[in-house]
N, C-alpha and C positions, 0 to 999 in steps of 0.2 A: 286879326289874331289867328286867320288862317295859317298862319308860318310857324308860327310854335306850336301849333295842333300837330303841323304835320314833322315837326322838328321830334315832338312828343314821341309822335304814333309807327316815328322809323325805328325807336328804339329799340334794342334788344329785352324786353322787359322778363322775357323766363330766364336769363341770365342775371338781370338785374334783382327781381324777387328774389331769386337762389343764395344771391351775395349775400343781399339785406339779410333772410330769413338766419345765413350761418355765419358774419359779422356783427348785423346789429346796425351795419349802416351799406352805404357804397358811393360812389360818386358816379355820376351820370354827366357824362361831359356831349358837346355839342349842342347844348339847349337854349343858350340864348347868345342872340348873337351881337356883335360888337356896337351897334347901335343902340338895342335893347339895354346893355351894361350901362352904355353912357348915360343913356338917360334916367336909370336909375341913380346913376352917380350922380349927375345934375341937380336930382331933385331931392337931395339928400337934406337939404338946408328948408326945404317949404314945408313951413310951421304948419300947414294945415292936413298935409299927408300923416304927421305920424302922433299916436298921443300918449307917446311916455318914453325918455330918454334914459338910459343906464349910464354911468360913466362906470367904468370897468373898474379905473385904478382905486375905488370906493370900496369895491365887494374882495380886492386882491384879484380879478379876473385877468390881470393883465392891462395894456394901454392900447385903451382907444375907447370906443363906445357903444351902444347899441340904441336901435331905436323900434318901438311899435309900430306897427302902421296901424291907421282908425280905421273904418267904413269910413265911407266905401274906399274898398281895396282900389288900388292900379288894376285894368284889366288885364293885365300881362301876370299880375298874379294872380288873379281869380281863375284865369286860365289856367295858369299853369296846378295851381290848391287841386281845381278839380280833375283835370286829367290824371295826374300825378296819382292824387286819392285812388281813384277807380282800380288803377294797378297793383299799388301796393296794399291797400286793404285786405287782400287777402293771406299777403302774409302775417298781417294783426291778428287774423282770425286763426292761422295754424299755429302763432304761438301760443295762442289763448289755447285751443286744442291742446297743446304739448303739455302744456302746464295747469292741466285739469280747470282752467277757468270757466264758468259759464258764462259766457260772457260773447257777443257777436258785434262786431261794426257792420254798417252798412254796406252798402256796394257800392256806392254814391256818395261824393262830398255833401248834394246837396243835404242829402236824410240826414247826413252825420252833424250838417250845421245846425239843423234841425232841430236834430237831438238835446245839442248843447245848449239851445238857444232855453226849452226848455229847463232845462237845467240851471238856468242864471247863468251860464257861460256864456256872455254878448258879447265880448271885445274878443276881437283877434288876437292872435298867436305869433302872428306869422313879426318878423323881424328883420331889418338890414344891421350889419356889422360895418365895424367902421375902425379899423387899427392903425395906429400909426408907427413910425419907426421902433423898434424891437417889442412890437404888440403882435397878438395872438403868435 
């Protein structure tokens, strides 16, 4: 996983924060690379990786589908959850700032899974998409 650490850790992320904090989102390109996709793509169909499928054209989201992943996560996303976290966390915590919230996230994915687990938040978040011809 060394390679996406250091794929992670070239990025420009005071750029990246900047965007996020005055869009609300950004794209981060260069992150994972063409083998990491495929395998993702690959392992789209293994019942055991994900535990709860969306079809889209059900909710009006458009065509195609989405899917959960269970625990334990792919380490290519654990990897990436937590690197990722670390960075952007702090622009959750200036909008909380901006918008009078008291409210602070962690510094770390791991405190923040922590948190939730606490909380009865056990299942993951995290998601693959899957669209097909004139979907999303």
């Amino acid at each position: 996983m060394k390679d996406i650490e250091t794929r992670l850790t070239v990025q420009d992320w005071p750029s990246i924060r900047s965007e996020l904090h005055d869009k609300g989102f950004v794209i981060v390109r260069d992150v994972l690379n063409k083998t990491e996709c495929d395998n993702l793509v690959s392992a789209y169909n293994a019942d055991d990786t994900y535990r709860k499928t969306i079809t889209m054209e059900r909710y009006r989201f458009g065509q195609g589908e989405y899917k959960y992943f269970q625990y334990p996560l792919p380490e290519l996303i654990t990897t990436i959850r937590e690197e990722v976290y670390a960075e952007i966390a702090p622009v959750a915590n200036q909008w909380m700032q901006e918008l009078n919230i008291e409210k602070k996230f962690p510094s770390t994915h791991k405190v923040m899974k922590k948190l939730c687990w606490e909380h009865g938040q056990k299942k993951p978040t995290v998601l693959i998409l899957k669209y097909g011809k004139g979907g999303g």
